[in-house]
C-alpha positions in Angstrom: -21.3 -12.9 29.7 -18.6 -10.9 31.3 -18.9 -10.4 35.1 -15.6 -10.2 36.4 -12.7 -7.8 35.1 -9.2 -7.6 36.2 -7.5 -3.5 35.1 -4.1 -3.6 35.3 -1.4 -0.9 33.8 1.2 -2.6 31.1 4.1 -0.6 31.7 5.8 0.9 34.3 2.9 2.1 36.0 0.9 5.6 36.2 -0.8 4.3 32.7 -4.0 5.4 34.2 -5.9 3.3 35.5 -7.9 5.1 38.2 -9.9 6.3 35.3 -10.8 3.2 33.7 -12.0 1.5 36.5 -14.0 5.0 36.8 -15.4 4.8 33.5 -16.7 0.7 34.0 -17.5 0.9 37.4 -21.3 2.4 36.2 -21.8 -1.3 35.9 -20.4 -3.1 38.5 -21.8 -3.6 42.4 -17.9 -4.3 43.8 -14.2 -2.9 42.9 -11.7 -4.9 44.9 -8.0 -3.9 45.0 -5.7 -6.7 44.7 -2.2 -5.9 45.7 0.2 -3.1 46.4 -0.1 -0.4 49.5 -0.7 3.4 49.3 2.5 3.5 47.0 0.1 3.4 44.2 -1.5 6.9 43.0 -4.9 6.7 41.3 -6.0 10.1 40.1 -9.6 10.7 38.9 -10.7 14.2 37.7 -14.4 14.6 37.9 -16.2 18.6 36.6 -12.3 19.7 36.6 -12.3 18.6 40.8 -8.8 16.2 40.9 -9.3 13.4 43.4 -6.0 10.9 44.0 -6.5 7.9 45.7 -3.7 5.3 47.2 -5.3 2.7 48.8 -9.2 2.8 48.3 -10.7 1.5 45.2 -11.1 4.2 42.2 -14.9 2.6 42.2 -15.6 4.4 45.6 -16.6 7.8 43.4 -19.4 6.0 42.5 -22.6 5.7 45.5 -23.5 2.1 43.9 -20.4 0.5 44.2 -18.8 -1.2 47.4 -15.1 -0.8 47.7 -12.9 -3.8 48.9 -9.6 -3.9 50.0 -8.2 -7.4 49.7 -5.7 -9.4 51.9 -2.9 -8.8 48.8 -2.7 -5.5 49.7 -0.4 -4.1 52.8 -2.7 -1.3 54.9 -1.1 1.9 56.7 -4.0 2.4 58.9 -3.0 6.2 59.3 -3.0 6.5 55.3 -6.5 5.0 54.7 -8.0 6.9 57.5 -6.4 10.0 56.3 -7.8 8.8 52.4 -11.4 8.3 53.7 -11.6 11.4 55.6 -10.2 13.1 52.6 -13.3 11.1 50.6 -16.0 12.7 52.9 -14.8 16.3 52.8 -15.1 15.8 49.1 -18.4 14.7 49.5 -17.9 11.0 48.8 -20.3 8.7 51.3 -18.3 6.1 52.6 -20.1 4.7 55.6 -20.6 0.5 55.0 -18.9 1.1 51.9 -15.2 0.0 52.3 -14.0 -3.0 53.5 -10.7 -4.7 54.4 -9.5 -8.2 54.6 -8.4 -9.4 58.3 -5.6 -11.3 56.6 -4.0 -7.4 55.5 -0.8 -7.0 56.9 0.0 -3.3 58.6 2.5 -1.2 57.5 3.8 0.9 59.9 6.2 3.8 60.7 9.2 1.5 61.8 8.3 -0.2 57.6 8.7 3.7 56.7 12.1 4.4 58.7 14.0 0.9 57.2 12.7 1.4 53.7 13.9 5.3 54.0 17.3 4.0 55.5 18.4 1.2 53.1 17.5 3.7 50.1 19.8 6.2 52.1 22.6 3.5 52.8 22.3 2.4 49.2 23.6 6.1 47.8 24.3 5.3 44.1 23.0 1.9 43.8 19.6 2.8 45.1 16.3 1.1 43.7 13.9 4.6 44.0 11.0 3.4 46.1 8.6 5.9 47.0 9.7 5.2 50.8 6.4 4.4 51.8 7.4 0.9 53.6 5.9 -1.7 51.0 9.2 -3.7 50.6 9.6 -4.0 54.3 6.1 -4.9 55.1 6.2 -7.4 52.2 9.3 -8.9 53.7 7.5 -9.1 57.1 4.7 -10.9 55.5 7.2 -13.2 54.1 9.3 -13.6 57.0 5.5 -14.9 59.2 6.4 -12.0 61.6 4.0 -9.2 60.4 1.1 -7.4 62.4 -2.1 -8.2 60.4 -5.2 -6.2 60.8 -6.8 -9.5 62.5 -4.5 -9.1 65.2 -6.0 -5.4 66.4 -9.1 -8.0 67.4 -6.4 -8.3 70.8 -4.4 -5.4 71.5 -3.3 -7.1 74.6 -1.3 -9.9 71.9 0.1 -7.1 70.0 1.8 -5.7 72.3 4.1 -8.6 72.8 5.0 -8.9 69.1 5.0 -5.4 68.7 8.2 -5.3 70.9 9.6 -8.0 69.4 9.3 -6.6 65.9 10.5 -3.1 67.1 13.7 -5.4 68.6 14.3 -7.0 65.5 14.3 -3.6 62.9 16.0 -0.9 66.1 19.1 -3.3 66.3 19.0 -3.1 62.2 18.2 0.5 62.1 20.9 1.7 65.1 23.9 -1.0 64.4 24.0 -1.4 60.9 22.1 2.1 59.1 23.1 4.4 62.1 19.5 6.2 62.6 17.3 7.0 65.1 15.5 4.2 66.9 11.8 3.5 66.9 9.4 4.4 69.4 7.5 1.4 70.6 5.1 3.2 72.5 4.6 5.7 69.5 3.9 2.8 67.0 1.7 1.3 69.6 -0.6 4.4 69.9 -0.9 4.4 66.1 -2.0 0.5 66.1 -4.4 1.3 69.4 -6.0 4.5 67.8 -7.0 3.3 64.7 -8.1 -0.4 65.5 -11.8 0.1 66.8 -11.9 2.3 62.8 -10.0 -0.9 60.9 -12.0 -3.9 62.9 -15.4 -2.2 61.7 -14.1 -2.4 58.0 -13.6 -6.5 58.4 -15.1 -8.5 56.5 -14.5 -11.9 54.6 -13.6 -11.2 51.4 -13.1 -14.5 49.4 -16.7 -15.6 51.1 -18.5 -12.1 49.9 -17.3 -12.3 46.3 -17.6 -15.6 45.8 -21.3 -15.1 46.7 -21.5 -12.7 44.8 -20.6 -13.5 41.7 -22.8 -16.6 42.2 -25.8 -14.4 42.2 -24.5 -12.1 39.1 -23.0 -9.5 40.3 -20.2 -7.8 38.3 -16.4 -7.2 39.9 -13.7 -4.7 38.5 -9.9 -6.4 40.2 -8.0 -3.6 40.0 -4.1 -3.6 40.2 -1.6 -1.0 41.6 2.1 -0.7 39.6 2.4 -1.9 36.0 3.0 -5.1 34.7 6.9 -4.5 34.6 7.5 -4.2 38.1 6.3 -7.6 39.0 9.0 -9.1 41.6 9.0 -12.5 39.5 8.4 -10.7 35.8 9.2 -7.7 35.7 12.5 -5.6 35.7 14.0 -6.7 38.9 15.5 -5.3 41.0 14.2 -2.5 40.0 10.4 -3.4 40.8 7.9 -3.4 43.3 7.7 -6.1 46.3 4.5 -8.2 45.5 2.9 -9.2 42.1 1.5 -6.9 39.7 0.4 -9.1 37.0 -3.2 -10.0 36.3 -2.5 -13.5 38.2 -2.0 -11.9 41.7 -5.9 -10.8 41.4 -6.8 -14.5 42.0 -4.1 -15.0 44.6 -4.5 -11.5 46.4 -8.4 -11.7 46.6 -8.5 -15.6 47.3 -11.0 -16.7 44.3 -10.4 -19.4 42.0 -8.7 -18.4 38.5 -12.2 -19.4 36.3 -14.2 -16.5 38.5 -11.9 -13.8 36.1 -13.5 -13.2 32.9 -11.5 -10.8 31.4 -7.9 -8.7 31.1 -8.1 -5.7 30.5 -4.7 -3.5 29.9 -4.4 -0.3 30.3 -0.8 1.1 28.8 0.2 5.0 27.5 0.8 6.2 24.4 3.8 6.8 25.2 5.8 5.1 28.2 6.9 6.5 31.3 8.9 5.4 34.4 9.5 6.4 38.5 12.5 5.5 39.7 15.8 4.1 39.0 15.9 1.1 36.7 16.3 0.3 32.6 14.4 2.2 30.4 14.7 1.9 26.8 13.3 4.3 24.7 13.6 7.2 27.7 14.0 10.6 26.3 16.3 13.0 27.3 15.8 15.8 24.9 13.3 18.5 24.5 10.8 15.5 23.0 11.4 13.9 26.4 10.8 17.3 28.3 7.1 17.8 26.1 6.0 14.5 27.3 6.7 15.6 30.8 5.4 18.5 30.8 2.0 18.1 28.6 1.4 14.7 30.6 1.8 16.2 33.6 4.0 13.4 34.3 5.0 14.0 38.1 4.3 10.8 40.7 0.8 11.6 42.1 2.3 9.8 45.5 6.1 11.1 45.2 5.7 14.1 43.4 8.9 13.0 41.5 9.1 13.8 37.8 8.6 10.9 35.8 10.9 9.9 33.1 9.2 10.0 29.5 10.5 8.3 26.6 8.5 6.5 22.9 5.7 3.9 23.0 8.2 0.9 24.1 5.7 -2.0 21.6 8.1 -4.7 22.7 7.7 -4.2 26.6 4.0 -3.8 25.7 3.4 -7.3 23.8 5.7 -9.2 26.6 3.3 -7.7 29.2 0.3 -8.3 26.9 1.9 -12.5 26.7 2.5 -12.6 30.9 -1.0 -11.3 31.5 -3.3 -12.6 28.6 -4.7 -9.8 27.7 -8.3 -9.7 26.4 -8.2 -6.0 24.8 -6.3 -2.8 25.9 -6.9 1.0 26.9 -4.3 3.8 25.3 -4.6 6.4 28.3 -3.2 10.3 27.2 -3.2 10.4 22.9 -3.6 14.0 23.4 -0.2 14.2 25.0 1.0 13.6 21.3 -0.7 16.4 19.6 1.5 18.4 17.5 4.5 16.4 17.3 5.7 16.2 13.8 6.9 13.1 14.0 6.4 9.9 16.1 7.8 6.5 17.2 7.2 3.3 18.2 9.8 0.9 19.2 9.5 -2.1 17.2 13.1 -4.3 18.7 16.2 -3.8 20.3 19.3 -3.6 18.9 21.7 -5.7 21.2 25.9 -4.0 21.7 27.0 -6.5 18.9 24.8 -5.5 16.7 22.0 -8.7 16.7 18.5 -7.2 16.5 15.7 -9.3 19.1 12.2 -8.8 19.0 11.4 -9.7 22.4 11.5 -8.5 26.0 14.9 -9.9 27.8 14.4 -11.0 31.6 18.3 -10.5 32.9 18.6 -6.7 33.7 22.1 -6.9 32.4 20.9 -7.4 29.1 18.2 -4.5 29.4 20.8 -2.3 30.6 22.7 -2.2 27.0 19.9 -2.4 24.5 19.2 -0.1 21.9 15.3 0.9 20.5 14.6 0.0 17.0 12.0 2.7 16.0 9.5 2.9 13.1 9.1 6.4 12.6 5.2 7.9 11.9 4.2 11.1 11.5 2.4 13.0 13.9 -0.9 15.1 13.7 -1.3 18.4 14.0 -4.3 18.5 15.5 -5.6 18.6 18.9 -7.9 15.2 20.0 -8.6 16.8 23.4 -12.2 15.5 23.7 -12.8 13.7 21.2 -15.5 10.9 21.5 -15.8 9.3 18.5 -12.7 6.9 16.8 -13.5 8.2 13.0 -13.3 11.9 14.4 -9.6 11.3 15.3 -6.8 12.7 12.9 -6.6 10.1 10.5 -2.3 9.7 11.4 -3.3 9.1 15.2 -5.7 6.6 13.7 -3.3 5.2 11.6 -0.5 5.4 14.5 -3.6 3.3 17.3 -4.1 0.5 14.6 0.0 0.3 14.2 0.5 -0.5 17.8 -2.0 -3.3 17.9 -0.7 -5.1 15.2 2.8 -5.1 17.1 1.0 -6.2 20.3 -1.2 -8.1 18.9 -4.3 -7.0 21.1 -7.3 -5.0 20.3 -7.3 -1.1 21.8 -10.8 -0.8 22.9 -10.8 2.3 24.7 -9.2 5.6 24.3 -8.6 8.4 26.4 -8.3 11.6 25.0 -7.9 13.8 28.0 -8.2 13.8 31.6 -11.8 14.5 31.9 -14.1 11.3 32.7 -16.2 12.4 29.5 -12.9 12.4 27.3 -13.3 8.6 26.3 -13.7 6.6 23.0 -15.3 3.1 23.9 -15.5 0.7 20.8 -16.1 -1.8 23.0 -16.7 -2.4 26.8 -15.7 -5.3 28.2 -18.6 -5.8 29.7 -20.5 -6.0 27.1 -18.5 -8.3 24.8 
């Protein structure tokens, strides 16, 4: 019996995933994000209400459900008090209902001014972060010299490192980027007035779920980015700073890799991208400009348009190979109603001509590929809605079953819409 579920996006991201974990979370006691910061944009519309989360759990809409924030994950204090003050005016209780790892490291607003900087300094050559400070609080984590949210247990400690970590990024920031310095006594009043608030929220999290799943209890792991901006397997450099694939959920919680019962991937029907970086089947036509626009495809955290382009299957199946995917969710079908025609990438066509199947690693290679579609046609019908597979147009039917042969993994769920009700389910994974 499945008890434990790890969601995590295929692509590049923004695949949707705040409202799967939504829709299985009716039958789970804990949601427990893994990795990333508040970089990450879950958006969840409930009776037509839109709520976006970045660093609480998408499982926190439901009363039942306890929300975990494990020691993967990198915490701006002032964004999560912000989120769960945002939580209660909408009504959401959160009192004893979100936790943190000690072992989180902070990200804080000298993180913001270097990540902000190098993007600045890079001009042209610029990876498009959101400038939220992941990379440089990543590095610090790296580097042994980041504040962790066990250290606000003595602020007298902090102080101490804090001016030494201040040291270390003002000569970087002054000498070598040319900004403005960073306040040490500002960053220490952010770190002072939001540690009594953080220190509540500890708890151990590897001990609690590890109970917990002893006794029966179901878990939902949910990721942040996509699969392709893994810093190891992914598009780099043009990816995230920690590990998005469904192995970090062991490694970011701190369970073994037998407590994960099952991989559950949620990718588009049609593939998008933030930022700079290769993109294969990207758009940049009026087809490109519907997806946009009838996807409402602009960054939930950024606000930055996203590029659109076809349903890349080849980027899909490497992602569905790197993560071991049990079954997958296609998120936003409706986006696709009323094209006439549509298309899936089924290869790449490298510059002298030789046609590969599957997803290179060097970014040089990426950079000069060509898409080899198949062409289907489109429906001309709206699915907005629709509940039931066999109610579907029978060429968006026809165009669901195409894409898993070329993945090779079952689609289990469907979203037709943006509504929680607009789901197909053929099967749950927890109750496979």
């Amino acid at each position: 019996m499945v008890r434990s579920v790890v969601v995590l996006g295929a692509q590049w991201g923004d695949e949707g995933k705040g409202k799967i974990v939504d829709l299985l979370t009716s039958q789970v006691q804990y949601v427990v994000r893994y990795q990333g910061g508040h970089n990450a944009g879950h958006t969840i519309v409930v009776d037509k209400k839109k709520i976006t989360l970045h660093l609480v759990p998408s499982g926190i809409l439901h009363n039942h459900v306890t929300a975990i924030i494990a020691s993967g994950v990198v915490i701006s204090p002032t964004s999560l008090i912000k989120e769960i003050e945002m939580l209660k005016k909408a009504g959401v209780s959160t009192c004893k209902r979100i936790f943190i790892s000690a072992s989180c490291p902070l990200v804080l607003s000298y993180h913001v001014a270097m990540d902000l900087a190098r993007e600045n300094y890079r001009a042209s050559k610029t990876i498009g972060t959101t400038g939220c400070g992941i990379g440089p609080a990543y590095e610090d984590k790296i580097a042994r010299r980041a504040l962790r949210v066990s250290d606000l247990y003595n602020i007298k400690n902090i102080e101490n490192k804090l001016q030494d970590i201040i040291n270390y990024y003002n000569f970087q920031l002054v000498h070598y980027y040319k900004v403005k310095p960073i306040n040490y006594h500002v960053v220490l009043d952010e770190v002072v007035s939001t540690s009594d608030i953080l220190i509540d929220m500890i708890v151990n999290v590897p001990e609690l779920l590890d109970d917990a799943i002893k006794r029966g209890d179901s878990v939902i792991f949910e990721g942040a980015q996509g699969s392709l901006l893994d810093v190891d397997h992914g598009t780099y450099p043009y990816v995230t700073s920690t590990h998005t694939i469904a192995g970090s959920a062991s490694v970011g919680v701190g369970i073994g890799i037998g407590c994960i019962d099952y991989v559950l991937g949620v990718v588009k029907a049609y593939s998008t991208r933030v930022g700079f970086g290769p993109f294969p089947t990207e758009l940049s036509n009026d087809i490109g400009n519907w997806l946009c626009m009838n996807g409402n495809e602009i960054g939930s955290t950024t606000g930055r348009r996203r590029r659109t382009g076809w349903f890349d299957a080849v980027a899909v199946r490497y992602s569905a190979k790197i993560n071991s995917f049990f079954s997958c969710c296609l998120t936003k079908l409706d986006v696709l109603d009323g094209l006439e025609e549509i298309k899936i990438c089924i290869a790449y066509r490298k510059k002298n001509g030789k046609i590969i199947y599957n997803f290179p690693c060097a970014l040089e290679e990426l950079e000069n590929l060509e898409p080899v579609y198949e062409i289907l046609p489109g429906w001309q019908k709206s699915t907005v809605g629709i509940t039931a597979f066999h109610q579907l147009p029978k060429e968006s039917q026809h165009y669901i079953r195409r894409i898993e042969e070329i993945i090779e993994v079952p689609i289990n769920i469907i979203s037709t819409g943006s509504e929680r009700s607009a789901i197909i389910v053929l099967c749950n994974p927890f109750n496979s």
